[in-house]
Each structure stands twice: as structure tokens, then as C-alpha cells.
C-alpha positions in Angstrom: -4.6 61.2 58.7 -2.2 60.8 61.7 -2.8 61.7 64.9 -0.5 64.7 65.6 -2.2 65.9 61.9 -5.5 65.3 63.3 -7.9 68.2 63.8 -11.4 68.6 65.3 -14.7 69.9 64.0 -16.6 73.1 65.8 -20.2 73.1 64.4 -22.0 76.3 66.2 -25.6 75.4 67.4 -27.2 79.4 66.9 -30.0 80.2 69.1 -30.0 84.0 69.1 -30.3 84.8 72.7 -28.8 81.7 73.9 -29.5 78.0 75.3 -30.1 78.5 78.4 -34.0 78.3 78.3 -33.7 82.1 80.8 -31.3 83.6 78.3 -33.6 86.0 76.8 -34.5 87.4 80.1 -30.8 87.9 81.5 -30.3 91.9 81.3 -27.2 91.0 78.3 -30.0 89.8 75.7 -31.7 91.8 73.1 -34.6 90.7 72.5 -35.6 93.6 70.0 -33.0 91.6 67.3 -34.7 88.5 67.5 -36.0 88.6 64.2 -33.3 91.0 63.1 -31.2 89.5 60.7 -28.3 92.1 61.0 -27.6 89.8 64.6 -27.9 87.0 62.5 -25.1 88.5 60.2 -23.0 89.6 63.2 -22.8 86.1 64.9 -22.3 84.3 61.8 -19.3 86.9 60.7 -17.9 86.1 64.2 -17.7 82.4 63.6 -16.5 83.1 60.2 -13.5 84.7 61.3 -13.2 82.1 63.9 -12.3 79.3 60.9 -16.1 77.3 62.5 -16.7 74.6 60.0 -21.0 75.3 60.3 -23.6 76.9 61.7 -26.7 74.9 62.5 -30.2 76.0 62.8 -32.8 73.4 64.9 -36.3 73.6 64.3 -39.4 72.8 65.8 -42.7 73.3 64.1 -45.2 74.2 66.9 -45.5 76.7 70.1 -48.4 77.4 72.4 -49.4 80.4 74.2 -48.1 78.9 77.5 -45.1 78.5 75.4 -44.8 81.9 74.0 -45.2 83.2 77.4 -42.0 81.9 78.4 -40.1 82.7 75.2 -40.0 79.7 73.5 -40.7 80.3 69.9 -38.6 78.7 67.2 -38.2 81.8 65.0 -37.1 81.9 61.7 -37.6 78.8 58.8 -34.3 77.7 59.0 -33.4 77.5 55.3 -34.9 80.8 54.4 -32.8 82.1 57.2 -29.7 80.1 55.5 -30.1 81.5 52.1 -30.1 84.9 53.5 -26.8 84.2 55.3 -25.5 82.3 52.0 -25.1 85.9 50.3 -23.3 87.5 53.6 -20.8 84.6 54.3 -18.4 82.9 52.2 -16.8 79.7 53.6 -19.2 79.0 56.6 -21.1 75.6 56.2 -25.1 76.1 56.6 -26.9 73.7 58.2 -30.9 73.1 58.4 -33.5 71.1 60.4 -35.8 69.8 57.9 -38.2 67.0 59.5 -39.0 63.9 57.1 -42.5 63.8 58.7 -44.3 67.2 57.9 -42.5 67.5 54.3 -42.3 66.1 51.1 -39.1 65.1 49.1 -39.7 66.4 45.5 -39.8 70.3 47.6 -36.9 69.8 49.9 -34.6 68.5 47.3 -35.0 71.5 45.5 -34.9 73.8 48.7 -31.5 72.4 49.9 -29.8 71.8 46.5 -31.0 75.7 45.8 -29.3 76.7 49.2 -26.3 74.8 48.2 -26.0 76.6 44.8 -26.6 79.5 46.4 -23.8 79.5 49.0 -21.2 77.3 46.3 -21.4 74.3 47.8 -22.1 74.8 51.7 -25.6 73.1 52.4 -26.1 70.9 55.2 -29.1 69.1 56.2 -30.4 67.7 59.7 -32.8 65.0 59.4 -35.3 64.6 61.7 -38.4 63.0 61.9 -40.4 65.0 64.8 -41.1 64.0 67.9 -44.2 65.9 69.5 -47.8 65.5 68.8 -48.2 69.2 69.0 -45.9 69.0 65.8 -48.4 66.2 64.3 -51.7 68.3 65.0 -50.2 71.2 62.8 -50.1 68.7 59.8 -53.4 66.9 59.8 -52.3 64.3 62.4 -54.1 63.6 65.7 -50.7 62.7 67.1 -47.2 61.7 66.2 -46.8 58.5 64.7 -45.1 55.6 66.2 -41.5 55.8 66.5 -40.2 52.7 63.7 -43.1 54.3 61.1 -41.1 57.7 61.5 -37.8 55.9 60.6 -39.4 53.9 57.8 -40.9 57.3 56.1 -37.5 59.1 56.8 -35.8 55.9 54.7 -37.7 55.9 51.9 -37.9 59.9 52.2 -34.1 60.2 52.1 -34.0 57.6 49.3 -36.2 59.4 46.9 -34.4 63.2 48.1 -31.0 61.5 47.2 -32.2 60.0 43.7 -33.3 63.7 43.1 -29.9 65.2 43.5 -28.6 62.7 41.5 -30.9 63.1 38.3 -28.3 65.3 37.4 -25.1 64.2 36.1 -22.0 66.3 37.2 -21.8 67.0 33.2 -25.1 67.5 32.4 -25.3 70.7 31.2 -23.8 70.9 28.3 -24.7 74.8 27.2 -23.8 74.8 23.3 -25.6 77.8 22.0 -24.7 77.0 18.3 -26.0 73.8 18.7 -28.9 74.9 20.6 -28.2 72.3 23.0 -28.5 73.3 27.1 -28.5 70.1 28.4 -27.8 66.3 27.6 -30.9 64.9 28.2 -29.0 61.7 28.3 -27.4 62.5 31.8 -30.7 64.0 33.0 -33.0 60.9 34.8 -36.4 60.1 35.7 -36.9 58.2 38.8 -40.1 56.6 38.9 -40.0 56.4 42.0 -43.3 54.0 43.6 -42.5 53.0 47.3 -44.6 52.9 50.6 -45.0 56.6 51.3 -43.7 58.3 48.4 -44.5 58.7 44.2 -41.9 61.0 42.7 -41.0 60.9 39.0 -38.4 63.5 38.3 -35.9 64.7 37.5 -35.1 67.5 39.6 -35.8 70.9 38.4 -32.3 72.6 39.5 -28.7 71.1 38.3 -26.6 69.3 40.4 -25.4 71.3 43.1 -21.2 72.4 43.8 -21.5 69.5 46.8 -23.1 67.0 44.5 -25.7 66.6 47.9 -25.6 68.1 51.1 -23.8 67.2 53.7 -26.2 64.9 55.6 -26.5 65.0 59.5 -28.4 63.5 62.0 -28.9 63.8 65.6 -31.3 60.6 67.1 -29.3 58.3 69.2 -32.2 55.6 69.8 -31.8 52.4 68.2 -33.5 53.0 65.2 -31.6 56.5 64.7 -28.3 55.2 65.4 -29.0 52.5 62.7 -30.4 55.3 60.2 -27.0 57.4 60.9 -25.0 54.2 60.5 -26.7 54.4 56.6 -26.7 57.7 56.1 -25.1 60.2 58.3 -21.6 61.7 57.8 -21.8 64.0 61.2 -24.0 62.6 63.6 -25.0 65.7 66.6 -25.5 63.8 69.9 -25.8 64.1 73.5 -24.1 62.5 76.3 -23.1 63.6 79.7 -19.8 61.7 80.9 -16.9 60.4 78.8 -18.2 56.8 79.0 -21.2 57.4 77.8 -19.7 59.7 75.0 -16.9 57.1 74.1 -19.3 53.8 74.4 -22.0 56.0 71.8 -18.8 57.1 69.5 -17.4 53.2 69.6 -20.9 51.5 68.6 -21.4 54.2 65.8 -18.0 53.9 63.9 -18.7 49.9 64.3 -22.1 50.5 62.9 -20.6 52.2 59.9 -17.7 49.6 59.4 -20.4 47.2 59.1 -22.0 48.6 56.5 -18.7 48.8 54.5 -18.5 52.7 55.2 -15.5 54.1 56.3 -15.9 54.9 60.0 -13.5 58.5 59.7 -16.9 59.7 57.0 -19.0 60.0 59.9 -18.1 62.9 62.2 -19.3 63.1 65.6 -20.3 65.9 67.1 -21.5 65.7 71.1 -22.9 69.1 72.4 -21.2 71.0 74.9 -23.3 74.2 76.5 -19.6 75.7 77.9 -20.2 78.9 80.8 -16.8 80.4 80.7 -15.1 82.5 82.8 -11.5 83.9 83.2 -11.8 82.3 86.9 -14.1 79.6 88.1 -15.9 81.2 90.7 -17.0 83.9 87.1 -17.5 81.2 85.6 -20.1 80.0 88.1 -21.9 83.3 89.2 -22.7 83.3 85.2 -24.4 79.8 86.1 -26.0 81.3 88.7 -27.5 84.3 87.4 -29.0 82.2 84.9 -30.1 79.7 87.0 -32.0 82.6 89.1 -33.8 83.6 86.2 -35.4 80.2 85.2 -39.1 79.5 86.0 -39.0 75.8 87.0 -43.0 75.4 85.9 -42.2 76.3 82.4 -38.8 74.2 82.9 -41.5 71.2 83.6 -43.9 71.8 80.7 -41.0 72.1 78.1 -39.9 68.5 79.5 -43.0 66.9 79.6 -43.9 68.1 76.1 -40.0 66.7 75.1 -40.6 63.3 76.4 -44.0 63.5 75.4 -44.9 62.5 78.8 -46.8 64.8 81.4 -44.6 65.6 84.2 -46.4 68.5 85.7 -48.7 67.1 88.5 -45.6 66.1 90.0 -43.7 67.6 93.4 -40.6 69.8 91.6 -38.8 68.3 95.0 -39.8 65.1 94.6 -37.7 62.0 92.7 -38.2 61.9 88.6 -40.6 59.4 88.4 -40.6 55.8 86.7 -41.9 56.9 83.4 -44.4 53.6 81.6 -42.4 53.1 78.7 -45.1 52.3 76.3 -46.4 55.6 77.1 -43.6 58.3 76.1 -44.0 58.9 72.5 -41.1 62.2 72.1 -37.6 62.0 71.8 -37.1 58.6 73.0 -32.9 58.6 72.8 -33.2 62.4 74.7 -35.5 60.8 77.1 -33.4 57.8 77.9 -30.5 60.0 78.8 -32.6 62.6 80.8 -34.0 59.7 83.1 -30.7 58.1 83.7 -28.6 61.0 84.4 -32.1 61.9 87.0 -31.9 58.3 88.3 -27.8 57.8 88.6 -27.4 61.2 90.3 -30.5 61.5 92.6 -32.2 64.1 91.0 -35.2 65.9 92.6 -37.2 67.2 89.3 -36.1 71.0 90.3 -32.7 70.0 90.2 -33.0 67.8 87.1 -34.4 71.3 85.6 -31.3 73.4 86.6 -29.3 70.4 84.8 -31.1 70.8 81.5 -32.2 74.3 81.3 -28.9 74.8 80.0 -28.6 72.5 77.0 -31.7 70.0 77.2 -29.6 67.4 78.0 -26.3 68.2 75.9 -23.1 68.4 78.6 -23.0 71.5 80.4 -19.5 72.6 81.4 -18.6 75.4 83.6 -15.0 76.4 83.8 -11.8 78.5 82.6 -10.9 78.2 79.0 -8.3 75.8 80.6 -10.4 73.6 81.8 -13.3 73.4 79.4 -10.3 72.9 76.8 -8.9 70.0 79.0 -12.3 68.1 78.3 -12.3 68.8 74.8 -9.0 67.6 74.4 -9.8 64.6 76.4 -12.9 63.4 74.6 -11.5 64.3 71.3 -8.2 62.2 71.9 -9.6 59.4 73.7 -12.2 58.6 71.3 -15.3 59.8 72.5 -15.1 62.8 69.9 -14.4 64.3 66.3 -15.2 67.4 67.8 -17.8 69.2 69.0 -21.3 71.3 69.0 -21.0 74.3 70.3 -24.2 75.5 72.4 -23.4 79.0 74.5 -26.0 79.5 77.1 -25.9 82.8 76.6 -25.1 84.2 73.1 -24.8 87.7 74.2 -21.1 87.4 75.4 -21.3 83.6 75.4 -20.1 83.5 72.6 -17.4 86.1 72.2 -15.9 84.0 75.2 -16.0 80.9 73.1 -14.9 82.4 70.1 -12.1 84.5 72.0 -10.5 82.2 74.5 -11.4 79.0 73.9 -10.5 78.8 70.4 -7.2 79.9 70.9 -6.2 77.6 73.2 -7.3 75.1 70.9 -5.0 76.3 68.0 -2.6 77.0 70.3 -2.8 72.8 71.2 -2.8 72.7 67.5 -6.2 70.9 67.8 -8.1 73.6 65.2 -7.7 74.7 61.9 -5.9 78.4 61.8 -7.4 78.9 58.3 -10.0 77.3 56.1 -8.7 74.4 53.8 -10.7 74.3 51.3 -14.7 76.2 49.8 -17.3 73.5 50.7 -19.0 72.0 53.5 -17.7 68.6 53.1 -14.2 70.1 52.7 -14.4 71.4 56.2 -15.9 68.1 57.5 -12.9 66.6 55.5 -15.8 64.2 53.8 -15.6 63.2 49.9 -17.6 64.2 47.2 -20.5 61.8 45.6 -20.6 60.8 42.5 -24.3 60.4 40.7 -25.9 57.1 41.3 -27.6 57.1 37.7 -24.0 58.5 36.5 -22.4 55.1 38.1 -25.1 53.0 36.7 -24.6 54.8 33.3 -20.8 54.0 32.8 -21.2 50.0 34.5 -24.1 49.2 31.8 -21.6 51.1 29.0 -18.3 49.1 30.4 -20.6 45.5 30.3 -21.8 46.4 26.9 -18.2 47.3 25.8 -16.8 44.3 27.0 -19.5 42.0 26.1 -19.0 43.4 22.5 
């Protein structure tokens, strides 16, 4: 694709009330349609119209009362919450957390290629592997295991989940009712699969889904995630604060892939941007503000130190970030890196390093007219730091009408987003190709040796 043809990606990150960890107590939030899936409806209609390639749901699998206290609860299942949405949208991708620590393949492979059935061919799936030990303790572990044994399980978990998707040729089902025939059991495969952490059979129970598999996305930017995305990933979600760091992360990424023999333009990266948007900057920033005045910095500090998996709360809120002993922080390691950095390069006291990520956790935060927050999109996405972005309103509640209303425009306007949809699927949007059937591929090689060895 040429440049002047080139378009970006705009992935919506939903978080009902907004990502601003004091959205649900500004005055514009609702918090009686939290678990009201008619504001699920709305806000995915809204994107709809919008021509957004995806939603995305994150998960996390544990809360605690201090937790609840402050409004932090994850919600809805993500993929139950999808399949609803499935019926109500039509062109929308759909886009799950599912963690490769607390699941097993055999369920999620059906799960996902269900969804994608259900919605014709829009399933997405972000892999993680967990991070927390409060996580852990909720499936008989004492805490979260080491950070290379998470990868290695989330290898051979993806392994086994892809084989399952494949057991079913594209032409499979063969549905002759005079012969009495449903299916040839000829394209349908077992996997015996015996590995490390996993013993699955097959075949799946479900057909091949529209996408073949979904769309596969991941989000860790350590050294072992960047590898796993280098495998696997075609759209990676990341976070980074300046350009350099955007453009150095986007660089090493497309080299991975190139490296692996994949085509760097199949993985699609995605930085968050949490944009506060107003029709004049100083709007713009008393929205920052007002949210700002509503955080409580001691929750702020327990939701860090349970992210970093490192306990930050004895510590003066107007004192430095401290030195954190590396072989003690067990979390997020990639989110960690960038939250001590941008703490250490800037001077951060800890209350101030809380005002920086109660907005996005440590995605960019940009506060601006629709010119200006354009500007940087523009900027990242031509300067190769960018394939587009992941779209994170602080506050949802107007956050992200504003988005949806002014910044999109300008963007088409540019001629930098799509004014309609293309094509049906996921991986159209994406602009990704379809997979063919490993066990199909095998199939036709052992039929074309046997053909010519005859």
C-alpha cells in the first residue's frame, strides 16, 4: 500500500465510565448503567457509525474490598459481554482479554471461535498471561508464577488453541442429506496433542469459524512479550509516552517479525492514547483538572503497588519513586519499566506520578484541541512510531462523543481514516489475510509428494 493510500487503525479500549481511575465519581457518569447493557449497546453503536475497526474489552480476574471501595471492579466477562454485542452490531471487530494462565485451551477455542460465528467473522482475542498474585490466589495458586514460565504456558497454550481452530478444514462440512453425509471426516483432525502443560485430543467441537481464527493481539512489551508478539501477534496494544520511545518499540517489533520471515505490515501497532479534548486548551485542561480533583491518591498508590506487584504504600506521596529491587517486582514487568522511567527522567514525586497515570496507567495522556491531539496522531502515525491507535477516553460520558465527533473528522478530513467500512471481518478492517488450516496444508503437501512420487 502507498503512503498517500495508507490509513490508520482506531481500536476503542471500553471502560464504561471511563479511564480515568475518578471517572465514575465526576457528576457526568452513571453509575446506575454499569452493568446495563443498553450503555453497552449505545457506545458500541456510536463507534459503529464512527467506521472504528474494534472494540476491546481488558480484564482482570480479582478485586478486593479496598478495591471495590474505590470503584475498581472489572465488570462484565468480556466474551459473554462480546456475544451479546455480536447480535446488536454488524461490522464492529470484538475483542477479548482471555489470560493463558487461569484457562484452558480445549474451552477458549471453542468460546472465541463460537463468538466469531456468532458475529460472522469479528472475533478478536488479547492474550495475556496475568500478572498479579491476587489473580493467582483465585485459581489455586499461592502467587503468580515466574514471568518466562507464563510465556512458556501461553506458547504451548496458543499452540494447542490454534491446532483446535484448525481441526476443521474450510470445506469440511460437506452437508449431503441424500447421502447422509454432514461432514468429511477426512478434513476433520485429531491433535494428540502431549506437551509440557497441556493434553488435548480433538478436534474441536464447532466448525471453522468465517475468520478461520481470531484475530490475535497482544499487549506485553517485556522481552519475552515482545518476542511472543514477534510469533504471534498481528496487532500488538502498547504503551509508550514520547515519540522515541513509540518509534524505537515500533522499529524493534517490525524487525522482530522480519526475522521470523513475517511480513512486518501483518502486525498492526496500536499505542494508547487517553485524549482530554476540548474546543480550546484551557477546556481542555479544566476537564483534566476536574478529574484530577476527584482522584484519591491512597487508592492511586494501592492500584500501583498491586500493578507492579511491589508495595509502594509506606512510602511519602511527596517523596521521589523509589529504586524498586528488581528481583522483587513480580506484575507487569514491561508496564513497570515504563512507569519508573517516565517517574525517574521527569522528577516525579509519587503524588505527581499518580496524576500522570490515573489517566491511562501509563498509556500517553494527551490534553488538547482536536487540532492538536490530531497533530500527534499524524505525527506518530507518519513517522513510524504508529499503525494507529488505541483509543482510551478518560471519561466516557462525553469523552467519547468528543472523540468520536471532532477528532475523527479531522482525521478523514487528513484523509488518514476510513469514511466507510471495506470489507465484513475483523481482519478485513485490520487489512490482515486470512489463514489457511495447518492440517489442510499438511493434507494437500503429503497428496502433491505422493502424486509426484507416483
Amino acid at each position: 500500500m502507498s503512503e498517500k493510500q495508507r490509513q490508520l487503525h482506531l481500536n476503542l479500549f471500553v471502560s464504561p465510565m471511563g479511564h480515568h481511575e475518578a471517572a465514575w465519581r465526576h457528576p457526568e457518569s452513571n453509575l446506575d448503567q454499569l452493568l446495563d447493557f443498553s450503555l453497552y449497546q449505545r457506545l458500541a453503536a456510536k463507534a459503529e457509525a464512527a467506521k472504528l475497526d474494534s472494540l476491546f474489552f481488558a480484564d482482570r480476574v480479582a478485586t478486593s474490598p479496598n478495591a471495590v471501595r474505590n470503584g475498581a471492579t472489572s465488570g462484565y466477562e468480556p466474551l459473554t459481554l462480546l456475544s451479546a454485542l455480536a447480535v446488536v452490531t454488524k461490522r464492529i471487530g470484538l475483542i477479548a482479554t482471555v489470560s493463558t494462565s487461569f484457562n484452558e485451551p480445549f474451552n477458549l477455542a471453542r468460546r472465541f471461535a463460537s463468538l466469531d460465528h456468532l458475529s460472522r467473522g469479528r472475533a478478536g482475542w488479547n492474550i495475556i498471561t496475568s500478572g498479579t498474585d491476587a489473580e493467582a490466589q483465585n485459581f489455586n495458586y499461592e502467587q503468580i508464577p515466574e514471568h518466562t514460565a507464563r510465556y512458556d504456558r501461553a506458547r504451548e497454550f496458543l499452540d494447542v488453541a490454534t491446532k483446535l481452530w484448525d481441526s476443521w478444514e474450510d470445506d469440511a462440512l460437506v452437508r449431503d442429506k441424500e447421502a447422509g453425509i454432514f461432514a468429511d471426516s477426512s478434513k476433520v483432525h485429531e491433535l494428540n496433542h502431549k506437551g509440557d502443560h497441556f493434553s488435548v485430543k480433538g478436534p474441536l467441537n464447532i466448525s471453522r469459524g468465517p475468520q478461520g481464527r481470531p484475530l490475535l493481539v497482544q499487549a506485553g512489551s517485556s522481552q519475552n512479550g515482545r518476542q511472543f508478539a514477534a510469533e504471534h501477534a498481528e496487532a500488538i496494544f502498547t504503551a509508550q509516552q514520547t515519540f522515541e520511545e513509540a518509534e524505537s518499540f515500533y522499529k524493534d517489533m517490525k524487525q522482530r517479525a522480519a526475522q521470523l520471515n513475517r511480513l512486518p505490515e501483518h502486525i498492526v501497532i496500536l499505542p494508547g492514547i487517553c485524549p482530554i479534548i476540548g474546543r480550546t486548551e484551557e477546556e481542555a485542561k479544566e476537564k483534566e483538572a476536574k478529574l484530577i480533583e476527584l482522584s484519591n491518591p491512597a487508592h492511586s498508590l494501592l492500584m500501583l503497588s498491586n500493578r507492579i506487584g511491589y508495595d509502594l504504600t509506606g512510602y511519602p506521596l511527596d517523596g521521589p519513586m523509589p529504586q524498586l529491587p528488581a528481583q522483587e517486582v513480580r506484575g507487569h514487568q514491561s508496564r513497570t519499566h515504563l512507569i519508573v522511567e517516565m517517574a525517574h527522567r521527569e522528577n516525579l514525586t509519587l503524588r505527581q506520578l499518580l496524576e500522570r497515570l490515573a489517566g491511562g496507567r501509563g498509556h500517553r495522556t494527551i490534553t488538547g484541541t482536536p487540532q492538536q491531539i490530531v497533530d500527534v496522531m499524524e505525527h506518530w502515525f507518519k513517522n513510524g512510531a504508529a499503525d494507529g491507535f488505541n483509543i482510551m477516553p478518560q471519561l466516557m460520558a462525553g469523552g467519547l462523543e468528543d472523540f468520536l465527533d471532532l477528532i475523527v473528522p479531522e482525521l478523514q478530513r487528513r484523509g488518514l481514516f476510513r469514511t466507510e467500512y471495506t470489507g465484513t471481518t475483523l481482519r478485513d478492517h485490520y487489512e490482515l489475510p486470512y489463514p489457511g488450516s495447518q492440517f489442510a496444508e499438511a493434507r494437500h503437501s503429503a497428496e502433491e509428494t505422493k502424486e509426484f512420487s507416483a
